[in-house]
Structure formats: structure tokens, C-alpha cells
C-alpha positions in Angstrom: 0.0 0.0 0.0 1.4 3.3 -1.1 1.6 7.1 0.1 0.9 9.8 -2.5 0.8 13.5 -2.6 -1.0 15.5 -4.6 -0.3 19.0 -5.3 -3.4 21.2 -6.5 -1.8 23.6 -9.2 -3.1 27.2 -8.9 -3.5 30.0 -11.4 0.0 30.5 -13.7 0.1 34.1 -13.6 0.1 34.6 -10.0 3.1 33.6 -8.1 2.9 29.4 -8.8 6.5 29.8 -7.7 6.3 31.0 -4.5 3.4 28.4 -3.4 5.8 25.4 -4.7 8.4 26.8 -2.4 6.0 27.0 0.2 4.4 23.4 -0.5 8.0 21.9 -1.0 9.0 21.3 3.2 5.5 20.1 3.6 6.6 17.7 0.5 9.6 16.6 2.6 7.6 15.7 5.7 5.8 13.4 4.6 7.2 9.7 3.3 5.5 9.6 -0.1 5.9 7.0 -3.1 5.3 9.5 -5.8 4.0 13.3 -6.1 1.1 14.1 -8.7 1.4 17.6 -9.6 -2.1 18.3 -11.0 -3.1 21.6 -13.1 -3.4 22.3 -16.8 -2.8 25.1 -19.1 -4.6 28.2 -17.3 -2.7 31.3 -18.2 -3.3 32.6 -22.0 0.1 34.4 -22.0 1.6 30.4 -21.4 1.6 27.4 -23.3 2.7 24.7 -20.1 0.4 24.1 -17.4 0.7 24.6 -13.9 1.7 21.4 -13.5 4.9 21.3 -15.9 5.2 25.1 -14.2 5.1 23.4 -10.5 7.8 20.4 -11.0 10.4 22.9 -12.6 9.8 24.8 -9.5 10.2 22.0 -7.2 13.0 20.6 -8.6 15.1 23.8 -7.8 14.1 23.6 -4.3 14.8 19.7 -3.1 14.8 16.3 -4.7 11.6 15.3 -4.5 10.2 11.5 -4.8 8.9 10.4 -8.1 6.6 13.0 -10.1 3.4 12.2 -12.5 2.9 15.2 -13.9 -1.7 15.6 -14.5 -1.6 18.1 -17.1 -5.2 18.6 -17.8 -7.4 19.8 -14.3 -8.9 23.4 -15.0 -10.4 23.3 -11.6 -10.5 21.6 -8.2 -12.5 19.1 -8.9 -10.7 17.9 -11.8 -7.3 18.0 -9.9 -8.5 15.7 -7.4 -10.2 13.1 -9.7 -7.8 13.2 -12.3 -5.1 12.7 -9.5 -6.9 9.4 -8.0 -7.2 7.8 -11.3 -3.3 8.6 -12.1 -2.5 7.7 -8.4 -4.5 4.1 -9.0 -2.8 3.1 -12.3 0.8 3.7 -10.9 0.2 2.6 -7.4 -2.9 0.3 -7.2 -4.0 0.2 -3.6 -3.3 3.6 -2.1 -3.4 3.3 1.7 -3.2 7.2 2.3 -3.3 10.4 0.0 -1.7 13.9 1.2 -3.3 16.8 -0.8 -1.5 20.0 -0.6 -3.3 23.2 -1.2 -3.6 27.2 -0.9 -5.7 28.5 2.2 -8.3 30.0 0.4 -9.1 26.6 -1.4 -8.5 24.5 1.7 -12.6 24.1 2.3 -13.4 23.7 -0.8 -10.4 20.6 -1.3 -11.1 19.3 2.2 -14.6 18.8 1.3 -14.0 17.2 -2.3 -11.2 14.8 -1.1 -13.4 13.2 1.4 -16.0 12.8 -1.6 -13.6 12.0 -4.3 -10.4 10.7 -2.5 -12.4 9.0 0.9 -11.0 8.8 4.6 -7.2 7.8 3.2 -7.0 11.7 2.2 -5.7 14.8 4.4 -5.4 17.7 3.4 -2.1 20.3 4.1 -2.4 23.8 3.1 -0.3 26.9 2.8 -0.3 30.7 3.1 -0.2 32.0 -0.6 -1.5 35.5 -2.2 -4.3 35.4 -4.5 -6.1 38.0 -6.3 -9.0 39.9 -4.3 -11.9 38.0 -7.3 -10.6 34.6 -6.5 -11.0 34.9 -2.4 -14.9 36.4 -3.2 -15.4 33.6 -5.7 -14.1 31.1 -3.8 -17.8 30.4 -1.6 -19.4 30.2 -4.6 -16.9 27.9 -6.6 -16.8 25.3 -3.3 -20.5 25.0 -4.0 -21.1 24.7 -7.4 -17.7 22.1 -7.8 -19.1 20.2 -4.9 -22.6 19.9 -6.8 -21.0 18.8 -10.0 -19.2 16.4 -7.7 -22.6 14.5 -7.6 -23.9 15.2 -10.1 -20.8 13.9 -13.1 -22.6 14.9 -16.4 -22.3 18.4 -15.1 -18.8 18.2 -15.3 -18.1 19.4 -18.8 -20.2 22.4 -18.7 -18.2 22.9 -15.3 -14.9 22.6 -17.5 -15.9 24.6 -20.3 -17.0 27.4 -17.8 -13.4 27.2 -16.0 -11.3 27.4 -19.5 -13.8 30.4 -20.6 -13.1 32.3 -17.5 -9.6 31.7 -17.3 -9.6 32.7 -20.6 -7.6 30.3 -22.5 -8.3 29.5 -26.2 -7.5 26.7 -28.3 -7.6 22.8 -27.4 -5.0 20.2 -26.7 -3.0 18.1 -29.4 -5.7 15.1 -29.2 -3.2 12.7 -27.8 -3.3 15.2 -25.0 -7.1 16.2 -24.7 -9.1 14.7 -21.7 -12.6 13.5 -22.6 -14.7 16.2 -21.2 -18.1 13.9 -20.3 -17.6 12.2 -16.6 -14.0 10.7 -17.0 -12.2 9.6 -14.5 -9.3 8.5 -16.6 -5.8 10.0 -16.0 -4.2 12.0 -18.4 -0.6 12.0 -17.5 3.0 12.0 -18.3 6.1 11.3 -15.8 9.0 12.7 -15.0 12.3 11.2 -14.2 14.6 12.6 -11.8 
């Protein structure tokens, strides 16, 4: 039975660097198998996703266990499921997930790793800036991702909302593209050391 983290990827354009530096000793403390680093291409002005953004990061800052980079999440709820299907096709069995989040999320990702991820997940969060609209959103977001959580033929019109407001255009190679109906398959790629 194996120990994996998962580390929710937020927002390219504002300071993704200085939460991986934050997450990475929280990284450390824990005795994971592998790291999922989970966020897609969220930033117009970028063509990587948080993600590929996030292990460059980590990298600089301390050698880190195994990473499966989830390219492909464009909001919460996607990061978590994605991450359990990628986390259960490398691992099988997982006897305990660690997710690591922002405070102003840390409700919302509580709340949808219980429902998503069960009673193996906790949940470690950090201190990190975000803009003014995402902390009044926030309230809002927890509650419609948790509905969609229920309910999993909402989830594409939740997806195509999420890439409309974050205002990136254009699709994935299709090699790379994520079904957007309820899948629960992972979309991945690793990274060696």
C-alpha cells in the first residue's frame, strides 16, 4: 500500500512559484511514493500548465520522490479526480493520499477529497496571495464544484466554464485532450529525476 501526494496547481500568472516553495517542506515531511502535480494550461500568455510550471519549481528547491505530472485539471474538482485515477494506475492500492493546497481553497479541497479521494486523504495547506476576485469567488466555486461532484454529467459544462473564464483558447493536441463527459481517466505524463 502506497503514500501519494497531490499537489493542487493554482493559477499561472500569479506567483505558482512562490506556493511550490511553500508546499515543497510540507513535501519533505511526509514519506510519499510519488508526487502528482495536477493543473493544466490556465494562463493565455503560457503554453505549459501549472503542473509542468510546478515540478520545474520543485526541482530547484529539493529532490523530490517520483513525479506524474496531470496536465489537464482546470479546476478543483478535476485535480482531485484526475489525481486518484493517475495515483491508482501507478500505485494500485493507495493506503493514504496527502493533498497540498492554498488556504483560500483549503474548504473547498477538504470537502471534495473526502468525496472523491475518501477517509485515506488529508489535506495540508499553505499561506499564498491570490487576487482579491478569487477569495470572493471562492464560496461560490466550493459550491457549485461540490454539486457537479454528484452530479458527473455536469462536469463538462463545469470545465468549459473554468477554460472560458480563465480565458484560454485553443484545445489540446488530441493525444493530450481529456474526454470532457464524466471521465475519470488520468491524463498524465512522468517525470524522471
Amino acid at each position: 500500500m502506497r503514500s501519494v501526494g497531490i499537489v493542487c496547481g493554482y493559477d499561472l500568472n500569479d506567483g505558482l512559484h512562490d506556493y511550490v516553495k511553500s508546499v515543497a517542506p510540507l513535501i519533505a515531511r511526509e514519506n510519499l511514493d510519488f508526487v502528482i502535480l495536477s493543473g493544466g494550461r490556465t494562463s493565455p500568455r503560457s503554453h505549459h500548465s501549472e503542473a509542468w510550471v510546478m515540478a520545474g519549481h520543485l526541482r530547484e528547491i529539493l529532490p523530490t520522490p517520483e513525479l506524474v505530472l496531470e496536465e489537464h485539471a482546470m479546476t478543483t474538482l478535476e485535480n482531485l479526480i484526475f489525481a486518484r485515477g493517475l495515483a491508482e494506475h501507478h500505485a494500485g492500492v493507495v493506503a493514504r493520499f496527502v493533498v497540498f493546497c492554498d488556504r483560500v481553497h483549503q474548504r473547498k479541497v477538504a470537502a471534495l477529497a473526502k468525496l472523491i479521494l475518501g477517509a485515506r486523504a488529508i489535506v495540508h495547506c499553505v499561506d499564498h496571495d491570490v487576487a482579491r476576485r478569487v477569495r470572493l469567488f471562492e464560496p461560490v466555486s466550493h459550491m457549485i464544484e461540490f454539486l457537479v461532484a454528484h452530479f458527473p454529467r455536469l462536469r463538462k459544462y463545469l470545465r468549459a466554464a473554468a477554460i472560458r473564464m480563465k480565458g484560454v483558447s485553443g484545445t489540446p493536441p488530441a493525444a493530450a485532450r481529456p474526454e470532457l463527459a464524466a471521465d475519470d481517466e488520468p491524463h498524465h505524463r512522468r517525470v524522471s529525476r
